[in-house]
N, C-alpha and C positions, 0 to 999 in steps of 0.2 A: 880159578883155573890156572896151570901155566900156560907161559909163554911160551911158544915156539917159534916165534919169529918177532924179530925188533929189526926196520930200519931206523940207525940213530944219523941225525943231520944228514941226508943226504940232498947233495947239491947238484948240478947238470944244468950246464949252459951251453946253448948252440948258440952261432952266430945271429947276435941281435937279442936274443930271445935269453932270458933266465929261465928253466923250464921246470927248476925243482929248485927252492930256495928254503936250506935247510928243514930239511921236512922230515921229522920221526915219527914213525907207524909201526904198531905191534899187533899181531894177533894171540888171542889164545886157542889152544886145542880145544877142538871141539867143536869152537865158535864159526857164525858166519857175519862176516864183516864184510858190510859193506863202505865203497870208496866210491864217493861219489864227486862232482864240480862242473862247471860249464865246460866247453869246449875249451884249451888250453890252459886247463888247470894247473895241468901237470901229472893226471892221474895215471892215462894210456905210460908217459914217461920214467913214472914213479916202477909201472908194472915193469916194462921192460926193462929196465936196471936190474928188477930182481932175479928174471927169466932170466938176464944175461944175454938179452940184446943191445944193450948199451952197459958202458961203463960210467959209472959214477966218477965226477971229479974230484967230491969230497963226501966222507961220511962214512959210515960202515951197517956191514948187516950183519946178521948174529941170527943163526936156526940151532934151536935146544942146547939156546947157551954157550954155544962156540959162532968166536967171531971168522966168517968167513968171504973164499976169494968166489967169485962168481965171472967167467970173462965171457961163458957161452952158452947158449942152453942147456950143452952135456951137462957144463958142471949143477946146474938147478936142477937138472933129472936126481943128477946121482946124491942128491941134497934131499930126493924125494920131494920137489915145486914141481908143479904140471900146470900148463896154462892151456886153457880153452879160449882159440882165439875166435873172434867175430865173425871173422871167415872161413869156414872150414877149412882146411888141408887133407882134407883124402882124394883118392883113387877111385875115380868113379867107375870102370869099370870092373876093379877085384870087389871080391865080398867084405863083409864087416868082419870074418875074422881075419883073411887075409889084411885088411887096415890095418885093424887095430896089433898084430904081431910087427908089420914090416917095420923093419930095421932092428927086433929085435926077436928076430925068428925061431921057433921053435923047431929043429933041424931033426932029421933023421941022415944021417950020413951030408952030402951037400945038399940034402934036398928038404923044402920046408915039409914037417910033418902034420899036413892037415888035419885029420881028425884031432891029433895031441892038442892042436891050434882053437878047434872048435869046441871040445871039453874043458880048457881052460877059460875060454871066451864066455862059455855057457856058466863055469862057476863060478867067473864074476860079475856076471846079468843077475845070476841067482843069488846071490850074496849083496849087493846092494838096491836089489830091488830095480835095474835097470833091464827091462823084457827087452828081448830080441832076438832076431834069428840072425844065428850066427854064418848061416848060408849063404844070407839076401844078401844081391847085388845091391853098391851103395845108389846106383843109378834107377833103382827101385823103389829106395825109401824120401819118406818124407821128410823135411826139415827139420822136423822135431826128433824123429827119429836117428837122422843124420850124426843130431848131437848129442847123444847117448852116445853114438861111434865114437863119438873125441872123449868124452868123459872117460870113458872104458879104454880107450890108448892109454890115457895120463895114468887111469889108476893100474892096468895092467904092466907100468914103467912102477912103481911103487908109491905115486904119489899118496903123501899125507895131508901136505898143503896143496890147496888146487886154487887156479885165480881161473875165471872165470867174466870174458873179456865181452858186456853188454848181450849176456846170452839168450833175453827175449826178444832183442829187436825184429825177429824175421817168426816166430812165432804167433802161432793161434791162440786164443783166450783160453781153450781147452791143453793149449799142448804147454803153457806158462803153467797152469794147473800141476800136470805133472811135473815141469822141471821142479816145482815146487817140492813137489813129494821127494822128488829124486835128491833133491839139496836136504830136505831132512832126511833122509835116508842115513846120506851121508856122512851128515854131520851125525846122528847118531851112531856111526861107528868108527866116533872122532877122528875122522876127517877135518880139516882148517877151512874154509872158506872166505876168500878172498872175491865181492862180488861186486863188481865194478858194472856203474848204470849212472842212464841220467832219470829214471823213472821212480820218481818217490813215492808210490802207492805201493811198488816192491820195496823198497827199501823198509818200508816198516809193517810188510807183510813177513817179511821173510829173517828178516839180521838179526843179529845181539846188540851190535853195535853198531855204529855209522862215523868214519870221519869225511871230512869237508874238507876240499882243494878252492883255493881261488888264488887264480892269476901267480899258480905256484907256488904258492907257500899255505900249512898248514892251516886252516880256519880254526878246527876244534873235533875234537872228537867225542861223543856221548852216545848213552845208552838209549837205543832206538824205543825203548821204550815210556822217553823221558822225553821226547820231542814228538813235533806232528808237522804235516804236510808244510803250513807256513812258515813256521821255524825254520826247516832245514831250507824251504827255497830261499828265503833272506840272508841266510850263511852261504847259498851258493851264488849270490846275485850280489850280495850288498846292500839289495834293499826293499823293501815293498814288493811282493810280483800280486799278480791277481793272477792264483788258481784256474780261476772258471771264466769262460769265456763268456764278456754281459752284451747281451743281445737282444733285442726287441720279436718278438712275435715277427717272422717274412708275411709280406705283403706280394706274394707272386701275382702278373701280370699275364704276359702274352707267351707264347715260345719265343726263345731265340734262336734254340739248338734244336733239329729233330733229325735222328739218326734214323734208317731206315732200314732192316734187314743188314745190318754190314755185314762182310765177311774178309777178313784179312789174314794173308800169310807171312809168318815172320825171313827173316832170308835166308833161311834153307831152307824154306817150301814149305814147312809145317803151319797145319792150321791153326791162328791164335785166336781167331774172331770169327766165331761160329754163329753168325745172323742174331746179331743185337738191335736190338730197337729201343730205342731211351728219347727223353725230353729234357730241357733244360730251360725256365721259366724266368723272366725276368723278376731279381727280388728274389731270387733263392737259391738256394745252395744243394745244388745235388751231389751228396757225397757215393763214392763205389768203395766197396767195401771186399778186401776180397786177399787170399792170401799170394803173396808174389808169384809172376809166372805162369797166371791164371788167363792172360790176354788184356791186361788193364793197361801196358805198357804200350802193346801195337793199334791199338782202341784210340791211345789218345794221341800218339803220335801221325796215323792216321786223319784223326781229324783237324790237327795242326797241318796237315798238306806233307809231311817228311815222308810216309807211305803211300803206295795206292790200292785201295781195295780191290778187290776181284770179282766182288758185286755189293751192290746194296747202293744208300744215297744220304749225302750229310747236305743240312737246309742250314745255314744260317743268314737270321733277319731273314726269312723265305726264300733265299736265291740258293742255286744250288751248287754247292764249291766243292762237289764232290772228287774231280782231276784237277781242279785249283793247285799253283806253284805255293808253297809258304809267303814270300811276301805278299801274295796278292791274299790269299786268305788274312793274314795282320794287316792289311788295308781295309779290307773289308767288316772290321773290327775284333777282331782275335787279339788278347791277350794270352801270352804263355807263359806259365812256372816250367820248364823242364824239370824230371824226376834226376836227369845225370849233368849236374849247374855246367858241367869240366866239359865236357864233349859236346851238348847240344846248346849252352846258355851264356858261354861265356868267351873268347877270345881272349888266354889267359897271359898272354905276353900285352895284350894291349892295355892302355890305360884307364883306368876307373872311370873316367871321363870321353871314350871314347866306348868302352863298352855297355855305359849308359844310353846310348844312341843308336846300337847297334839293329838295323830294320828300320830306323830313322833316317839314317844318315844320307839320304839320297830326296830328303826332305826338306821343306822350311821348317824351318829356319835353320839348319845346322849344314844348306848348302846354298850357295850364292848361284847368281848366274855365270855360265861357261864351267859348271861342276863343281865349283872351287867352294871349298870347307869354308864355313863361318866359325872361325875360331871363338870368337868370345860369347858367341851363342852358346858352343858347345861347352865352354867354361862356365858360362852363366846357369846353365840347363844342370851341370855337375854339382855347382855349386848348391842350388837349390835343394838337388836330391838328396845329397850328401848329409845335407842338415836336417831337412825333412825324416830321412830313414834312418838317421844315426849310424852313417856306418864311419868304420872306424880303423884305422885313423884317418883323421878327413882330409886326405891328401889328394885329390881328384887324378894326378900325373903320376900317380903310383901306379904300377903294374897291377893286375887281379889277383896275380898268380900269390901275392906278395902277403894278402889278406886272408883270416882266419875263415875256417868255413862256415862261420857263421854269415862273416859281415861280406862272401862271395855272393851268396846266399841274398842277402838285403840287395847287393847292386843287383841280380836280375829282380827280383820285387819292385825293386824303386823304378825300375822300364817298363816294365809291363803292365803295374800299376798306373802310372801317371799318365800312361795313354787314357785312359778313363775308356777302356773297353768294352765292347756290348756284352760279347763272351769271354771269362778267364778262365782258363783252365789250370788248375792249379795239382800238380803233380809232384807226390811226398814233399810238400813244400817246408817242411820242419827237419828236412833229413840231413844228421848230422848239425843241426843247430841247436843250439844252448837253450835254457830256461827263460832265459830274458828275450833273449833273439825270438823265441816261438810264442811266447805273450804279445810282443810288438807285432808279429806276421800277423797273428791272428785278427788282430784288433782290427789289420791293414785290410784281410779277406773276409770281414764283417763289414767293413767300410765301406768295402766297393760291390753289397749286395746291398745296400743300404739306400745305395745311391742309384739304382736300380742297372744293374750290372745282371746276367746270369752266372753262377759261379759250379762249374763243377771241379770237383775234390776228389782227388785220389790218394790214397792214400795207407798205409800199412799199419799205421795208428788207432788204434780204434776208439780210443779215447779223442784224438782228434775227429775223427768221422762224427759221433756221437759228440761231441759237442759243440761242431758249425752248421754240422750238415741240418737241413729242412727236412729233406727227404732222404733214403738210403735204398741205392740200390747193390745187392750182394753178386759176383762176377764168380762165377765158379766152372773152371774148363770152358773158358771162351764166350760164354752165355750169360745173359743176367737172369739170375735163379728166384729172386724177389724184390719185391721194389716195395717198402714202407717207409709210413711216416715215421719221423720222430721220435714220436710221444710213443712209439709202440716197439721199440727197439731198445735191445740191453747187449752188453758184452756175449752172455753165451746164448743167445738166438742168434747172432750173426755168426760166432764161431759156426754154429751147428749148422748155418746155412753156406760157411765158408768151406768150409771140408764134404760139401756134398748134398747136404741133406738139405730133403725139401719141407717146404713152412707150414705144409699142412699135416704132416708126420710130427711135426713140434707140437703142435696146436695139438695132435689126436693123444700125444705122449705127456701133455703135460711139460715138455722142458726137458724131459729126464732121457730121452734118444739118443744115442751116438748114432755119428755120421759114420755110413759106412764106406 
């Protein structure tokens, strides 16, 4: 096939940081290539040089064989490169054809010509196999749906190449299904695909090819169908991972956790937690399974003390800490992963070493009498952690702020773990962490159900839920809609239970149901 795109040697250095070290990448037309690496590979940096949000220091790039300048996103428009980024950028309250025209509007006189807007919108849903109403408000649709709107921007600007920036992460097992279709769609009407993930079971569901980032500079590039899952995790890590999470049969005990009827409101009043009742068992691992937005967020911040419910009652070890402040609840044995490390888990100007401590620090050992800070406690306690959890680089007097979001990630772990807590609640605790980083958590949140901890697990992952979780309960509009074991749970019976639909409609349909 040709080529349509070559970057040759491109380099990009920020301060401190090498972020691209001579790195050459080609696609051909048609193809979908995937670019995959850990967190600071240099992949997200690779892409933006090409968009034209950064400039290259060194190197050059070349579309359909002319070598060319790139300073801004315009110029990658008018190059026909569209990027689907992670986070949407639409308009949530215009419709999807209004999105998908602004900024390059189809006019009647000064005024935009909506229907011309909505028959253009409609011919290219219909042309690549991308359904939608071109009516619906984007405040309407689903996430899946959402991102069909950005598809359809890029290709409605003329995109030929399109990059495509980790586009399952916020996705249902059923709604990855479609982008599926939708990515061959596309590529069968040679379209380029640029599809950047850290998820390797797409990668060799979906690519032609795959190349490998680590630590900035080029690993290798080959034919996805000429490698498998360990392969490529050992080019992205450097060495050994173990895939699958090795765990013993749970030996569940007593309750630790029992929620009672909650009901909670997020802060503008709307209800997110519509009378949930769940258990958490010492020795096991209750994973929620559920797609964002659903009330998993207010659910568990709640029962860490940061909200107050409006009714209902949370037990842990029997007592009841339902109006409990956060530190008394973390005395009382509460461990926390926060889902946002930056806002609820971290104090990002402080030091590795003191944000190791933090919810401690009013403790022995890390305070003396008359208040006064035990410094070498607090160094010694860094020290320990630092090395125990790998993180990295082990400078304990480093700022947070300073550290990859992997190993931000590891410092709240390494605190919340090491209290050796009755309850941990563990929230997207992989998010935004690397291959290697999420083998080593994992290991960490099997270790402390092992040791007979109760662990509940939230999480967006389904691959993670399904392979810590003991039991799985599905959170859909504020409610838990079913609660199974294990051994009885697959990727799409949780979909079908995460968009709505109830377990005994699966069960009557055989699997085959959409949620409506």
């Amino acid at each position: 096939m040709a080529i349509v795109l070559e970057m040759k040697g491109i380099t990009k250095q920020f301060p401190g940081v090498l972020a691209n070290d001579r790195i050459s990448f080609d696609v051909e037309e048609g193809e979908i290539h995937a670019l995959v690496g850990e967190n600071g590979s240099g992949k997200s940096t690779l892409m933006s040089i090409l968009y034209g949000l950064y400039r290259a220091d060194a190197g050059e790039i070349h579309v359909r064989g002319q070598r060319v300048q790139i300073n801004e996103p315009r110029d990658a428009i008018n190059l026909k490169i569209g990027m689907v980024f992670q986070h949407f950028m639409l308009v949530e309250p215009l419709t999807v054809a209004e999105n998908i025209v602004l900024g390059s509007e189809i006019k009647r006189g000064p005024f935009l010509d909506y229907d011309r807007a909505v028959a253009e919108v409609e011919r290219l849903s219909e042309s690549y196999g991308l359904k939608i109403d071109p009516r619906a408000k984007i405040q309407d649709l689903s996430v899946g749906l959402q991102q069909r709107v950005e598809i359809l921007k890029a290709l409605y600007r003329g995109a030929e190449i399109l990059i495509l920036d980790e586009p399952t992460a916020v996705l249902t097992p059923q709604e990855v299904d479609d982008l599926m279709e939708v990515m061959h769609n596309l590529r069968a009407k040679g379209t380029s695909i640029i599809f950047i993930t850290h998820k390797i079971r797409e990668v060799l569901a979906i690519s032609d090819r795959v190349t490998v980032l680590r630590r900035g500079k080029k690993v290798g590039t080959k034919a996805t169908a000429d490698t498998n899952p360990q392969d490529l995790a050992e080019m992205m890590v450097g060495r050994e991972v173990l895939l699958q999470v090795e765990k013993d049969e749970a030996k569940p005990g007593e309750d630790v956790l029992e929620v009672r009827d909650l009901v909670v409101k997020d802060s503008r009043g709307a209800y997110k937690v519509n009378g949930v009742s769940l258990t958490v068992r010492r020795g096991e691992i209750l994973g929620i399974a559920g797609v964002e937005g659903n009330g998993q967020t207010e659910l568990v911040e709640c029962l860490a003390g940061l909200i107050h419910p409006e009714s209902g009652q949370v037990f842990l070890g029997g007592k009841d800490i339902t109006d409990w402040p956060p530190l008394r609840i973390k005395q009382a044995g509460l461990g926390y992963v926060p889902e946002d490390r930056h806002r609820r888990g971290l104090v990002l100007d402080y030091s590795i070493a003191d944000n190791l401590i933090l919810g401690l620090h009013t403790e022995a050992p890390f305070r003396k009498r008359f208040g006064v800070q035990d410094f070498k406690a607090i160094r010694d306690n860094a020290g320990k952690l630092v090395e125990a959890f790998d993180i990295r680089p082990p400078y304990p007097h480093q700022p947070a702020r300073k550290l990859s979001g992997g190993n931000q990630q590891k410092v709240v772990v390494a605190r919340e773990f090491d209290r050796n807590p009755e309850l941990l609640i563990c929230a997207q605790p992989t998010r935004g962490v690397d291959i290697g980083a999420i083998e080593f958590i994992h290991q960490q949140v099997v270790a402390q159900r092992d040791r007979g901890a109760a662990v509940l697990l939230v999480s967006a992952e389904l691959d993670e839920i399904l392979s810590l979780s003991d039991r799985i309960a599905v959170m859909y509009n504020g409610k838990i809609v079913a609660v199974l074991p294990r051994e009885e749970a697959d990727e799409h019976k949780l979909g079908f239970l995460m968009l709505g639909g109830r377990l005994e409609d699966y069960k009557a349909g055989g699997g085959n149901n959409v949620a409506g």
